[in-house]
N, C-alpha and C positions, 0 to 999 in steps of 0.2 A: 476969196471967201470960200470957206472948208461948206462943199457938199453935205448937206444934210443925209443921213440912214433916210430909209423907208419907214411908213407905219408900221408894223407887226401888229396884226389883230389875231389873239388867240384864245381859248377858253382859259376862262376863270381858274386859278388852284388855290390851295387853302392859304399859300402863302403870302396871296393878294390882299389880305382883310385889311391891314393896318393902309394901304392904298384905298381903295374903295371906299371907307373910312372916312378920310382925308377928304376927297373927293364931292362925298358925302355931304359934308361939311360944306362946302362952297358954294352946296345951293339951300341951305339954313338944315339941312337934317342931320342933326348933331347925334355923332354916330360914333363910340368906339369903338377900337380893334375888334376889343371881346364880344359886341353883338354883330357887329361885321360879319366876322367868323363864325359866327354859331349862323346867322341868317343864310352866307355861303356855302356852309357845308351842307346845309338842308337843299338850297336848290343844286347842289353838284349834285346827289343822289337822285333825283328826281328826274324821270323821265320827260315830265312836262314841262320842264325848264333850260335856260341855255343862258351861262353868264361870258360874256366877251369882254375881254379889255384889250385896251390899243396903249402900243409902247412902241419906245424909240429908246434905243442905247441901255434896255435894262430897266427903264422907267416907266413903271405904268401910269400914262396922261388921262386916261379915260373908261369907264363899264356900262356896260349895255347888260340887261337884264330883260331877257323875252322869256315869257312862259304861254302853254294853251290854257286856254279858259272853254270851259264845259259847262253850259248851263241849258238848261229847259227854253229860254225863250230865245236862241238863237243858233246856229250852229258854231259846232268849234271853231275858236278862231286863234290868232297870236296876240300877245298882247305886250307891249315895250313897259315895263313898271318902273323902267330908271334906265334913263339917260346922261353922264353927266362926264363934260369934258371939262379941262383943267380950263382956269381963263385963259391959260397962257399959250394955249392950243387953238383956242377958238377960232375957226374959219381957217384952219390947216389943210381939212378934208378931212383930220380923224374922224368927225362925227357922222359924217357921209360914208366910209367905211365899214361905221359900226353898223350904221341904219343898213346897209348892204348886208351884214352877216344877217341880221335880224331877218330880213327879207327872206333872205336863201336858206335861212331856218325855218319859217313859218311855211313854206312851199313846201320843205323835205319832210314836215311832220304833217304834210294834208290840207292843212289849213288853206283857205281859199280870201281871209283876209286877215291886214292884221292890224291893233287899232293900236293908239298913244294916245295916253293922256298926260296934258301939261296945265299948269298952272294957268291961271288967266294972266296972271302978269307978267307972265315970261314972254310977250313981245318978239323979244331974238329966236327965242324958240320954236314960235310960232310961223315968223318967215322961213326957219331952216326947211321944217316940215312941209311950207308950202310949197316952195321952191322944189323938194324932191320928190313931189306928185301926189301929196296927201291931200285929200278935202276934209274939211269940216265937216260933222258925222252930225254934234251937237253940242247943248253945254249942259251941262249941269250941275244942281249943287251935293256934296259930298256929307253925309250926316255920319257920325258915328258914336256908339256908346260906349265910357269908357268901362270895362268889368273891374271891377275891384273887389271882390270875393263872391265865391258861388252861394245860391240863394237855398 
């Protein structure tokens, strides 16, 4: 049996969109290249931000998306906006990895915590997180308006 490569976890580049994408896609956020890429290039430039993907042989299996969040009623903190491993990866350790970059990015930018939010149904999800020392913070529910021209 041919030895597997290592993970490789490195930051995001513009050439990842059409991956991320795909990715995307596998947990219902139906996503093209072209907003991919436009959504990537904005957090490359961004100080607050930090995209990771995990690959083996050339192939990017997985992106991690941490940014800081600044707001009034807390202190800064990190926050994971997307998670999302290939099925065929699942329970490899990529996502354990990514959640590792995540970490040692929220500590290198000050941040004293850092939160995730997942689905309520995502179940598997929710073990993975428990499993690598997250608690439960809270639930809640998610409201938003859609704009469809300025008033």
């Amino acid at each position: 049996m041919m030895k597997q490569e290592p993970w490789v976890i490195r930051r995001a580049e513009e050439a990842d969109a059409g991956a991320i994408a795909a990715l995307a896609g596998q947990l219902g956020y139906a996503t093209t290249t072209g907003q991919a890429a436009e959504r990537l290039s904005d957090a490359l430039v961004s100080s607050r931000d930090a995209v990771f993907v995990g690959e083996r042989n050339g192939a990017v299996m997985a992106w991690l998306h941490v940014h800081g969040i600044h707001c009034l009623l807390s202190d800064p903190f990190g926050d994971v906006s997307g998670l999302v491993v290939d099925a065929s990866a699942r329970g490899s350790g990529l996502g354990t990895a990514l959640l590792d970059h995540a970490v040692a990015w929220t500590r290198e930018q000050g941040y004293r915590k850092l939160r995730i939010r997942t689905n309520i149904i995502r179940t598997d999800a929710h073990r993975f997180y428990e499993k690598h020392g997250c608690r439960l913070a809270k639930t809640q529910h998610v409201y938003e308006i859609t704009i469809t021209e300025p008033r």
